[in-house]
C-alpha positions, 0 to 999 in steps of 0.5 A, a space after each residue: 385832926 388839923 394839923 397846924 402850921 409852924 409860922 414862918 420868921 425869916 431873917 435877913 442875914 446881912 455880913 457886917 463890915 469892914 470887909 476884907 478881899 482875903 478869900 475865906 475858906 471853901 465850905 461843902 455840904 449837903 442842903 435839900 433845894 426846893 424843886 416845884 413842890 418837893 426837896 430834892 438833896 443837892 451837894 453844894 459848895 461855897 468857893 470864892 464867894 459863889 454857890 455851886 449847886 452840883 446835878 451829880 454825885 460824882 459832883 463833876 457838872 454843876 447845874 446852879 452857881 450863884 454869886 453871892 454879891 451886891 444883887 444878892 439878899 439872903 434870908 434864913 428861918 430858924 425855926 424851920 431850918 430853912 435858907 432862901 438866896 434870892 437873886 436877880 434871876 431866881 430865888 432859891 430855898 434849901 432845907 437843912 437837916 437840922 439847926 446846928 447844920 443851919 447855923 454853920 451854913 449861915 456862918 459860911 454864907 456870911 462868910 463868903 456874902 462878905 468876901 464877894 462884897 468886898 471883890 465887887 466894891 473894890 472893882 467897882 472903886 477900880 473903874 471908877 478911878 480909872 473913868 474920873 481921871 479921864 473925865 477930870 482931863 476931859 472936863 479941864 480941857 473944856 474949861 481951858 476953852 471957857 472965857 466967862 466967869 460966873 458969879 457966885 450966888 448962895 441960896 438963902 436956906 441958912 441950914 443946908 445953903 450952896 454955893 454957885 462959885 466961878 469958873 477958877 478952879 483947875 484940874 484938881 478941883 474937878 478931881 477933888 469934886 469927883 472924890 466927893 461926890 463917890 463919898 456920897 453915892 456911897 454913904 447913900 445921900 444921892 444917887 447920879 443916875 445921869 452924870 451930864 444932867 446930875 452934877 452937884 457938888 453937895 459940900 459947895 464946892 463946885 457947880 460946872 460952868 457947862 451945865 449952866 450953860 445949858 439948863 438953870 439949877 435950882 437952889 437948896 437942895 434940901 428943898 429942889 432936885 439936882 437935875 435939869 431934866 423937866 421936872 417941878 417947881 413948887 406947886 406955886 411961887 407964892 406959897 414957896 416958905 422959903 426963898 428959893 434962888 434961880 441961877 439963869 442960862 448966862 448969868 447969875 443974879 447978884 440980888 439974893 432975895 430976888 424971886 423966880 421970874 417967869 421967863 426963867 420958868 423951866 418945863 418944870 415950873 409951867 406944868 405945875 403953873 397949869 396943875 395950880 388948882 383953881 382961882 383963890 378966894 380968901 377964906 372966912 370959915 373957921 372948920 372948928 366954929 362953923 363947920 355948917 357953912 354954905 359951900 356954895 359954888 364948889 364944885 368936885 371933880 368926879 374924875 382925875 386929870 389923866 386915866 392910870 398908866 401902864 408902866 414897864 415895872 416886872 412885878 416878878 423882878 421887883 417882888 422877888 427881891 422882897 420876900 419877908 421885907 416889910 414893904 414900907 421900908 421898902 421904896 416902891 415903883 411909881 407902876 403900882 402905887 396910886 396917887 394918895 398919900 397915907 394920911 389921905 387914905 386914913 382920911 378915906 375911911 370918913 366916906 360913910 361918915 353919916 353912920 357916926 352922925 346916926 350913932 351920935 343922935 341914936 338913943 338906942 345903946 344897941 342900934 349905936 353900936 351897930 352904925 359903928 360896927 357898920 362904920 367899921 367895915 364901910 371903911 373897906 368898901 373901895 378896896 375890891 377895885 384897889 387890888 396892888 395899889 399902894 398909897 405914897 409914904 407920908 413924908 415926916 412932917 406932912 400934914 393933910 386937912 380935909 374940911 366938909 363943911 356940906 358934911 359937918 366934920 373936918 379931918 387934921 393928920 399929920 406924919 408925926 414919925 418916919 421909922 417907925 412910919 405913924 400918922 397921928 390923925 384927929 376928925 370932928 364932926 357933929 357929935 363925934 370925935 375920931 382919933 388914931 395913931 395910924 401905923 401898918 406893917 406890909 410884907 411879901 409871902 410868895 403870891 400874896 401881900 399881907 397888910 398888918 395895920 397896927 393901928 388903935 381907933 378912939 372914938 368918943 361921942 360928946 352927947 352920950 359921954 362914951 368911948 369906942 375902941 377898936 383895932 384893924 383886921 388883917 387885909 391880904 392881897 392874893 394872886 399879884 402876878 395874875 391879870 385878875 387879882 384878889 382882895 380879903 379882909 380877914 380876922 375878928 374886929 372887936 369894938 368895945 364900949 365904955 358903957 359896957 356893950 360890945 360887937 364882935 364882926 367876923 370877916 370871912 375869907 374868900 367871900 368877903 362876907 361878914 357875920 357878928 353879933 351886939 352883946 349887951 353888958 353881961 356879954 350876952 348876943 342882943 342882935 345879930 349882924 351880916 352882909 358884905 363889905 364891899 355892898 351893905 351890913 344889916 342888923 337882925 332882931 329875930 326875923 326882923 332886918 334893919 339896913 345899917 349900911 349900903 354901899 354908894 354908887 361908883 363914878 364912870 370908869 372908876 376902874 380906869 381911874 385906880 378904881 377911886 370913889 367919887 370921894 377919894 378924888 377928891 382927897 388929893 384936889 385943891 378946891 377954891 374955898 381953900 387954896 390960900 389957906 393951906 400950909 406948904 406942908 399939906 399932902 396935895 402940894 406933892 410934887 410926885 402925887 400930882 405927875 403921877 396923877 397926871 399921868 406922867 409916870 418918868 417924872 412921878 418916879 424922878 420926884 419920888 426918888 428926889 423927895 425920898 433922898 431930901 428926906 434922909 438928909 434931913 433925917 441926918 441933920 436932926 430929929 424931927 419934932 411933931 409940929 400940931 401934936 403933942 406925944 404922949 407917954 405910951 400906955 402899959 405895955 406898949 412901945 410907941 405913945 400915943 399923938 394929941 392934937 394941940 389945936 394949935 393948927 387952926 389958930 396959925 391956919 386963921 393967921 395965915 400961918 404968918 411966922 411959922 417955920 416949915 421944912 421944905 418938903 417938895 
């Protein structure tokens, strides 16, 4: 008999505060400590905030000691006794005797986590006192020498404006300046990776008159990064929604309003100037009215700007630290990470859209069925070269349009929540409409990522009059610390229909093979399916085989290009018949996507950190409201509603969305 395996629940143990600096009692025991594939006991002991794990009984040499402080996660599972310490340097898995061991272990740990914490931070706060009152001196000295005077310029967003004042404040202003911005580094709203090119004061109090000296700063700081480095300007000055002030080498402008000239153009701005795209042409098609109209002259790009980067990342330090952790929550270095956004890649499952054409002109219930189970499965098809390649977190309140008109369809997907991440998405076509809720949940095990969509798809046939359901399957990325790694799709996707008949497709694992059956509506197999889903699916009556599906041709060196389709390059590309008609909110206008596209690994990874902390200040500030759709009260047994879109979207787009308010994304 098989004998199966308990699920493995961890939970990361993390002390609460306030944290105090009195050393908490020793605690000593024994715990079984995972060595290559058995458990071998160790006696262990908790001292000052630190492990010791002893090679000896006599317990006189120690052969691990690890520091239980801020480079430290702890995780337990309960239901296997289990304790994992995972550090910088390793990961260390112990096995208790029992629960009620357990539980006094984990007590003392917390114990001791919160001890070492409150060592390293006050340390932490030591130095740092120390360093700010030798860099106030030295930065009042240098003012003293400093004759000119700047005037102030405030930045026209009402919500989160700044203050560039004049060179009047002392030595106290710098040392008040300097406590600021330690109250912020910790409360986690910005993080000063180089203090000589990153000083902002985010109350506006103070902006240093010798920064100005040297590079221009851009203003708000809700909408442009604090740093001089060579960064981005928003994709064109044009499209900017709000008005964005420059503060220039040796003077400030005195006008408000007045926009950013091009002389004033940092390294920033002139690359994004070259990314812009194509020439504009105004728009005339209205995707909902005449989604068959002639696309002539557009041409698609059947490859990006530069192939993929290499980068430096450690997948061993990086993964290690995440066992157990949903890896959405996580932020992700720009190495692995391809250059889509979510609602991009949920737009990527319309590849094959001319199977929902075929199911939706098919008279035959059964052979309908089939073109959607076939859907279903083409959507994985890209997968096979996409191994350790993560799509960017859609940012609250971006959006992504996708109009084929060559096609017949168009494709609308907002990010409607951040925590949990949803991306409410709508497709029409000819005959077909497309909905989902689009949510995934990712986390590490040891070797391998596995990839939860918990995503419910609605697709609704206007002719016939009926409704498809379906949910995901599971993916599971293996081997991500070998050269050559693995992608599988595993478990049973069940469609169900409202005029009774259903498919069940099984996914194989290790083979990528997929076998299931078409029932009618007494549940009883009509026809059997089987193929690939990575080459072609084929309905069976009897001998007799019926091609459902076969996989499109790969563009040249796919695999130096991310292993991206000739139609997912052209997600992320900004073609003529659209480029003034698109909202600044819209995921190709993505200042992190584009240097990441473009090869430019340093500043893809800056801008993604920049727009992830201007995230959770606006986070801070209020709770975002969906923009095109409406929520929808969630259905029994569920947690989370359900997103309609409103339409509202296309009658802003035919006004050039003219008086609509949009946060600052990028």
């Amino acid at each position: 008999f098989a004998r199966a395996k308990a699920k493995d629940s961890y939970e990361v143990i993390v002390p609460k505060g306030p944290f105090s600096t009195r050393s908490p009692k020793d605690y000593e025991g024994t715990l079984s400590l995972r060595s290559a594939f058995t458990y071998r006991r160790k006696h262990c002991r908790l001292r000052k905030g630190s492990l010791s794990i002893f090679s000896d009984r006599n317990k006189t040499r120690i052969r691990h000691l690890i520091h239980l402080g801020i480079t430290s996660s702890i995780a337990c599972s309960k239901t296997r006794n289990r304790i994992v310490i995972n550090t910088d340097e390793e990961i260390y898995r112990f096995q208790t005797k029992d629960s009620a061991s357990l539980n006094k272990w984990i007590d003392n740990l917390i114990e001791h986590k919160a001890f070492a914490l409150a060592i390293s931070l006050k340390a932490e706060e030591v130095a740092e006192r120390k360093s700010r009152k030798v860099t106030a001196k030295a930065l009042a000295e240098k003012q003293a020498e400093t004759t000119t005077t700047e005037t102030s310029s405030v930045a026209p967003n009402k919500d989160l404006s700044v203050v560039v004042h004049s060179e009047e404040a002392g030595s106290k202003d710098i040392a008040s300046f300097a406590d600021q911005l330690n109250t912020v580094r910790k409360e986690g709203f910005l993080i000063i990776s180089n203090l000589q090119e990153n000083v902002i004061n985010s109350s506006g109090n103070l902006i240093l008159n010798r920064i100005l000296q040297t590079s221009p700063i851009v203003f708000p700081i809700s909408a442009t990064p604090p740093t001089s480095s060579p960064m981005i300007k928003s994709i064109s000055e044009e499209r900017a929604p709000k008005k964005v002030v420059v503060v220039p080498k040796s003077k400030v402008s005195s006008e408000r309003d007045e926009k950013t000239t091009s002389s004033e153009s940092s390294e920033r701005e002139k690359f994004l100037s070259k990314v812009s795209l194509v020439p504009a042409k105004s728009a005339k098609l209205d995707p909902l009215i005449s989604v068959n109209a002639p696309t002539e002259g557009i041409k698609r790009r059947s490859s990006l700007p530069q192939p993929m980067g290499a980068g430096n990342v450690s997948l061993w330090s990086f993964f290690g630290q995440m066992l157990g952790k949903d890896m959405g929550k996580i932020s992700l270095p720009v190495e692995i990470m391809e250059p889509l956004s979510v609602l991009q890649v949920v737009c990527e499952e319309l590849e094959y859209s001319s199977l929902l054409d075929k199911a939706a002109s098919e008279t035959d219930p059964y052979k309908r069925m089939g073109y959607i189970g076939a859907f279903t499965v083409s959507r994985h098809s890209s997968t096979a070269f996409r191994a350790l390649r993560k799509p960017f977190n859609s940012l609250e309140g971006e959006t992504y349009e996708y109009v084929r008109h060559d096609l017949g369809w168009w494709y609308f997907g907002e990010q409607v929540s951040h925590n949990p991440g949803i991306s409410a998405t709508l497709a029409k076509g000819r005959g077909w409409e497309l909905r989902q809720n689009a949510m995934f949940d990712s986390r590490f095990w040891g070797k391998t990522i596995v990839l939860t969509p918990n995503t419910s798809v609605d697709l609704l046939l206007t002719l016939q009059k009926e409704t498809y359901y379906w949910r995901k399957v599971k993916t599971m990325i293996g081997n991500i610390f070998n050269e050559k790694k693995t992608v599988d799709h595993i478990g049973d996707l069940t469609i169900w229909s409202s005029n009774r008949t259903s498919c069940k497709i099984h996914f194989k694992q290790g083979c990528r093979d997929v076998t299931g059956n078409i029932f009618d509506n007494r549940n009883r197999p009509v026809h059997r399916i089987s193929g690939n889903w990575e080459k072609s699916l084929a309905m069976w009556t009897g001998k007799h085989k019926f091609t459902l599906w076969e996989v499109g041709s790969l563009p040249p060196n796919h695999e130096k290009y991310y292993g991206f389709t000739y139609f997912a390059l052209s997600l992320n590309e900004i073609t003529q018949d659209i480029n003034e008609n698109l909202p600044p909110t819209d995921s190709r206008f993505r200042t992190d996507k584009r240097f990441l596209e473009h090869g430019k690994l340093n500043e893809a990874r800056q801008e993604k950190h920049r727009l992830e902390e201007a995230q959770r200040a606006r986070r801070k500030l209020r709770i975002y409201q969906p923009k095109w759709f409406d929520k929808e009260a969630p259905a029994k047994g569920e947690h989370v509603g359900n997103y309609k879109f409103t339409g509202r979207y296309w009658d802003a787009r035919r006004k050039k969305f003219v008086n609509e308010t949009f946060d600052q994304l990028w």
